[in-house]
Structure formats: structure tokens, C-alpha cells
N, C-alpha and C positions, 0 to 999 in steps of 0.2 A: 875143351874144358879140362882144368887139373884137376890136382884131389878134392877132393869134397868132403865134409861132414855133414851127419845129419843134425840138427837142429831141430828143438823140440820145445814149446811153448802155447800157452794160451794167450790169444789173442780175442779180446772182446767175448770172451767166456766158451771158445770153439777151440779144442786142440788141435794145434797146425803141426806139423811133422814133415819137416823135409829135408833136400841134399841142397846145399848149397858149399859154394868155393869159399873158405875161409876169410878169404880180405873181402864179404861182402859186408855192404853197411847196412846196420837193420832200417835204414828207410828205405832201402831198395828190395831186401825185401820183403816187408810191408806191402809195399806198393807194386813191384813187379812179380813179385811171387806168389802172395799173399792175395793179391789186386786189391788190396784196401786203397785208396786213392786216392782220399781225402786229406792225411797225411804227405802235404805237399813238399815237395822241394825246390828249397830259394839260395842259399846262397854256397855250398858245400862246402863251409867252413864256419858254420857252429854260430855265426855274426847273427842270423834274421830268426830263428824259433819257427818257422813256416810248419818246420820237421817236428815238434814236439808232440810228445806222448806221456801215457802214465806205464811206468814200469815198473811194477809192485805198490801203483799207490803215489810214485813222487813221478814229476813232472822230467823227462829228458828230453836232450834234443839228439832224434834218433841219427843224424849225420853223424854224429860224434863217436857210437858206437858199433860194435859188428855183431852182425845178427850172432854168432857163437855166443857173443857174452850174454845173450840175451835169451838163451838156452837155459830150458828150464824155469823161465818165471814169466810172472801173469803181467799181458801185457794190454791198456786199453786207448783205443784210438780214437779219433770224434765219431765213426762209424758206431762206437761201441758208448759212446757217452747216455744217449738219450735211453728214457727208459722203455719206449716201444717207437716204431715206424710214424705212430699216429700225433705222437708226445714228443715236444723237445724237453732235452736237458734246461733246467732252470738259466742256467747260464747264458744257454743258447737262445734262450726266451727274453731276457733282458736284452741280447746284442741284437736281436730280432725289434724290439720296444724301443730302444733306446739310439737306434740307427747305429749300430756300431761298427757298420764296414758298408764298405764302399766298393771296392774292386773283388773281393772275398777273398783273395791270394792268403795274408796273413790271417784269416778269420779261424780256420780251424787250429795252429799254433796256439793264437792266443786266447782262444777259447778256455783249449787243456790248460795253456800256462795260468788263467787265470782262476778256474776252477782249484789247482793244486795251491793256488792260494790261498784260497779260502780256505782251503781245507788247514792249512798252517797259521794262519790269521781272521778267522770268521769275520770281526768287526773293524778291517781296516781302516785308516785315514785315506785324505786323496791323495796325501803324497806315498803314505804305503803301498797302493794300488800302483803308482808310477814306480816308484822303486822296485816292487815286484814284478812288474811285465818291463822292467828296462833290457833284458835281452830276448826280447820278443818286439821287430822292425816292423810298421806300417807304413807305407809310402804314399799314402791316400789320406785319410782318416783327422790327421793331426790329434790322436788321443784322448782328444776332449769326451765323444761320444763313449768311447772303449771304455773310459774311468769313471764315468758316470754308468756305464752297464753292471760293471763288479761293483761298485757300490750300490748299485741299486737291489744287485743279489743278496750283498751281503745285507741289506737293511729287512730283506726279506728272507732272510735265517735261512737259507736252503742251499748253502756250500756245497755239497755232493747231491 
């Protein structure tokens, strides 16, 4: 292994502190460092959202970034969505209701990405909702089910 820095952030509300080699990607570590898991990866070029998280709040797709930049700020993943072990996130209740995955590959992705949309749009349209999860890829699903979930959340006011 070469140089390393340490890296220092919250993740799902746990301060994580560690060495890693600079050109790592923060989904890898998330995922290999971290063992968060759920935070999948699909395609390592930014195209499918599998990788998507909240990083201060907005919605990224962790491929795209390295975990350095990600030093220093609060970071939450579908592990960290739901408000206890017992309780899903609202979100996760609708795509749970509304059959909104099939393979569950893209589920946690578009979960987050959907969620940060509410948060910027509470009262979407259907095509707002397709607009908004258009870089976030399902190869199952055909959408229908997914857009009728975030609508469904949003008609039940519980964005976050």
C-alpha cells in the first residue's frame, strides 16, 4: 500500500476515522472499509445511481467521488435512513407497499435519490418524479411501480 491519509466523517450518525490511499472512491469505502453494504455498486461510471447517498443532505453518487473529499462531512446511507431497526423509512414503506423492486439491485440508489427529492420537491408531478430519479437505472422494474412509491410518499407528506 502507498501513502495514505486519514479520513474523518460521519456516517449514519457514527464517527468513522480512518487511513485510506487517496485515489480511493468513497463507495469503496463505505463499503469495504466502513462494511456498510447496502450502498451498492453497478456500473463505476456515474451512469446507474446503485452508489447513491446523502452527503450533508443532498443526494451523490458515491462512484463519482473520493472518500478525501468526503472528509469531514455528514454522510447518510440506506443503513442510516430508517428511523430504528424495527421502523422503515417512509420511503422505504411505500417501495415495500407499492411493489417497487424486483431484483433490489437499484433499490437502495433509488431509495436515497428519491428521498432527496422530496426533500427539494415535496409535492411532485409524475413526470417530476421521472425527471428526478432519471439517473438512477432499473433493469427490472419498468418505473411504473418506483413512481407511483414517491408519489405515494409524497401525497403522504413524510419527505424525510
Amino acid at each position: 500500500m502507498g501513502d495514505t491519509v486519514q479520513v474523518t466523517m460521519n456516517i449514519n450518525g457514527t464517527a468513522q476515522s480512518h487511513d485510506v490511499e487517496p485515489r480511493t472512491l468513497l463507495v469503496h469505502y463505505i463499503r469495504d472499509v466502513c462494511g456498510l453494504t447496502g450502498t451498492n455498486i453497478g456500473c463505476d461510471s456515474s451512469s446507474c445511481g446503485a452508489c447513491t447517498i446523502h452527503l450533508d443532505g443532498e443526494a451523490v453518487k458515491s462512484c463519482t467521488m473520493l472518500a478525501v473529499q468526503a472528509d469531514g462531512h455528514d454522510l447518510t446511507t440506506i443503513e442510516g435512513l430508517a428511523p430504528s431497526a424495527e421502523k422503515l423509512h417512509p420511503m422505504q414503506q411505500a417501495f415495500h407497499e407499492c411493489h417497487a423492486l424486483q431484483c433490489g439491485y437499484c433499490t437502495p440508489g433509488m431509495v436515497m435519490a428519491a428521498v432527496s427529492l422530496l426533500d427539494e420537491v415535496p409535492n411532485p408531478t409524475e413526470r417530476q418524479v421521472r425527471i428526478g430519479l432519471e439517473g438512477n437505472l432499473c433493469r427490472c422494474t419498468g418505473y411504473h411501480n418506483i413512481v407511483k412509491a414517491v408519489l405515494q410518499c409524497a401525497a403522504e407528506g413524510v419527505a424525510k
